[in-house]
N, C-alpha and C positions, 0 to 999 in steps of 0.2 A: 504494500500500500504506500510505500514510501513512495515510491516513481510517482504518485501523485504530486507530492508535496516537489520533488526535483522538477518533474517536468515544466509546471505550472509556472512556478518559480524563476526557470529561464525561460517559458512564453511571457513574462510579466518584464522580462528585461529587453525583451524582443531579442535574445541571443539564439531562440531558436524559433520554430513557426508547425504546428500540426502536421501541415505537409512536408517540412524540408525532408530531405533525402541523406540519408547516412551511409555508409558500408558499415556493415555490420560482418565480421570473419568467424565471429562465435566468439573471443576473446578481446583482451586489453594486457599490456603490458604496463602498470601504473607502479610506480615506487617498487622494481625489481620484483613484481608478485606478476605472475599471468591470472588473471581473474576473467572468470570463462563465463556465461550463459547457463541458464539451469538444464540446456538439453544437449551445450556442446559441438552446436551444427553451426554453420557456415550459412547466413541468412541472405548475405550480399546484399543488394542495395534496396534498403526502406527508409520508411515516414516514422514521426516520429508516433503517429496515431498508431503504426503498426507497429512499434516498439510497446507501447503500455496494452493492446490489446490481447498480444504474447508475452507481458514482462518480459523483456528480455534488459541485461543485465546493463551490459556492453551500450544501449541508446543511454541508458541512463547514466550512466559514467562521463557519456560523451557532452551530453546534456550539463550537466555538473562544468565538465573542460569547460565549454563555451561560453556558461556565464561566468565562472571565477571563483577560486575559492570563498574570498570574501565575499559576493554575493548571494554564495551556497549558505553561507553560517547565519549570514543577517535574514536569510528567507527562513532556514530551520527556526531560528527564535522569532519570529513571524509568525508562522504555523503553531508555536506553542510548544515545541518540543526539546529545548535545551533546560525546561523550570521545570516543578510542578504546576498542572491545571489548575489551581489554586479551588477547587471544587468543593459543595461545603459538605461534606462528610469526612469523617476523622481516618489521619493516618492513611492520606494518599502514598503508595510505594512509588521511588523514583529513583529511578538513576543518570543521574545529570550525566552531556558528552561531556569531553575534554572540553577548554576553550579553541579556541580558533587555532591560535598561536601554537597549541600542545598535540596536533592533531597530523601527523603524517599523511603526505601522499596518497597512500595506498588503504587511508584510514577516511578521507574525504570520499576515494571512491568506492568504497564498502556502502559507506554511508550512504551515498546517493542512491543506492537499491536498498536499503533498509535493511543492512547486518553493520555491526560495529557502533550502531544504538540502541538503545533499550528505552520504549515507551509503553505505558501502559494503557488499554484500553478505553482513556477515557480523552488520555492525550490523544492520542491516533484519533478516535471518534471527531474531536472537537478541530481538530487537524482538517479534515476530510470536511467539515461545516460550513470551512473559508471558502470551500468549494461551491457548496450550496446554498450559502447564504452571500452571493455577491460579493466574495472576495473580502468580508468582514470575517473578525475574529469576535465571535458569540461566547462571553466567559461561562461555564457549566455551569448549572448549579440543579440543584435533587429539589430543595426548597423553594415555597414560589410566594408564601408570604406567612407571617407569624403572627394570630392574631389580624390587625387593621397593618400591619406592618408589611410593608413588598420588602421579599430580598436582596439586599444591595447588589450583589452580581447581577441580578435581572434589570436592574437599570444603569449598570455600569455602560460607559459607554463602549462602543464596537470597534475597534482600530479596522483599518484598512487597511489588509497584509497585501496582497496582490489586486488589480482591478477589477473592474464589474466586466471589462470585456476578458480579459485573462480568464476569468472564473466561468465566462462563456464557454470559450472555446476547450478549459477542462470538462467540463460538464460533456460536451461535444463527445469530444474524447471518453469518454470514462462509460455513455448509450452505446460506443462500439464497442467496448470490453464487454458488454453485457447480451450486444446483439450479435457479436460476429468473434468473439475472442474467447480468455480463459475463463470470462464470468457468465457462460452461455446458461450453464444448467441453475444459476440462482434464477432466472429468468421466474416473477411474479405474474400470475396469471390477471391479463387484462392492463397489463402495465410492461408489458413485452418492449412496446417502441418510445415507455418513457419512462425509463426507469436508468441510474448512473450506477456504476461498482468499480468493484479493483481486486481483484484474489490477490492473497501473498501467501508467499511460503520464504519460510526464515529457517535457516540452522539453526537447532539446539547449539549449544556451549554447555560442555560439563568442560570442569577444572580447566579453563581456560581456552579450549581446543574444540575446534567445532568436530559437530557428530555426524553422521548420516541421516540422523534424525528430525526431524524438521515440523516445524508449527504448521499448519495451513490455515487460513482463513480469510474472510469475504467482508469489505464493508462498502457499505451502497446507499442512494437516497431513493425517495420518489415522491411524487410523482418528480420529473428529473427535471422539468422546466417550471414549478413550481413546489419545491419539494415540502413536504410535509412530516415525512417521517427521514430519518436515519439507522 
């Protein structure tokens, strides 16, 4: 689900565009690591819509190259994802990245497919919001008033992490991950041609060492031009 958050992030810089064209070989050579594709094939030349519709690893690296590291790190804390979500229920688990400065090569482009961070489900969730809620960042909260009292996160106000067009053209993106890509089988009956997602799958890490093992999972809006749910 990360490739959201990179992709969007450099159409918001205009360092890249839906349609531009990449070569993709199946790999990347970054900070003396060859980091491969989750299927290892040789895609030769795609869009970048055809990169998030297949996650493929290698657009998203590239995506990353193009806008820069520094505007890789100020979009992740953008999105929400270097703090905690500040969400009002007790003892949110987090694990902050490095800072910018402390973050390797090879550690940027990890990052930009979504291994070599750790967020939790509510970051990720609220991440993926910016998306459908016009490129604002919606602070979470569980409480929605105490008593005559509104929750102050529910009137806090929205920053604007990326644009209302940027957050178009992800949304765009994200109905073909769902129509024609990896997110085919979440496919919601009656909400086929309006509905946005993203599958991920992430390596475990035991004792510092990734495993063969891996998380999978799906997060999505709809209705996707008006979205209502997440």
């Amino acid at each position: 689900t990360m490739k959201v958050v990179t992709l969007s992030g450099a159409i918001n810089t205009g360092s890249i565009t839906p349609d531009m064209v990449i070569n993709d070989p199946g790999y990347l050579y970054v900070g003396g690591y060859r980091i491969s594709d989750w299927d290892y094939r040789n895609h030769g030349n795609i869009t970048y819509t055809y990169v998030l519709e297949h996650s493929l690893n290698v657009g998203a690296m590239k995506a990353m190259q193009a806008e820069g590291h520094s505007n890789f790190y100020n979009n992740l804390q953008g999105f929400g994802l270097t703090k905690p979500s500040g969400i009002d229920v007790a003892a949110e688990d987090t694990v902050a990245p490095p800072a910018a400065a402390q973050m390797a090569d090879a550690q940027f482009a990890t990052t930009a497919f979504g291994q070599g961070i750790d967020v939790n489900m509510v970051q990720m969730l609220s991440a993926v919001n910016v998306i459908a809620n016009g490129g604002r960042y919606a602070p979470p909260h569980v409480v929605e008033r105490i008593g005559t009292s509104l929750n102050p996160l529910l009137i806090a106000p929205q920053r604007q992490v990326i644009s209302p067009a940027a957050a178009a053209s992800m949304t765009a993106m994200m109905e073909q991950v769902v129509q024609n890509g990896s997110g085919f089988s979440s496919r919601v009956k009656g909400f086929e041609k309006d509905q946005a997602g993203k599958t991920g799958t992430s390596q475990i890490p035991v004792n510092g060492k990734y495993t063969l093992d891996v998380w999978a999972s799906f997060v999505g809006f709809l209705p996707a031009q008006h979205p209502r749910f997440t």
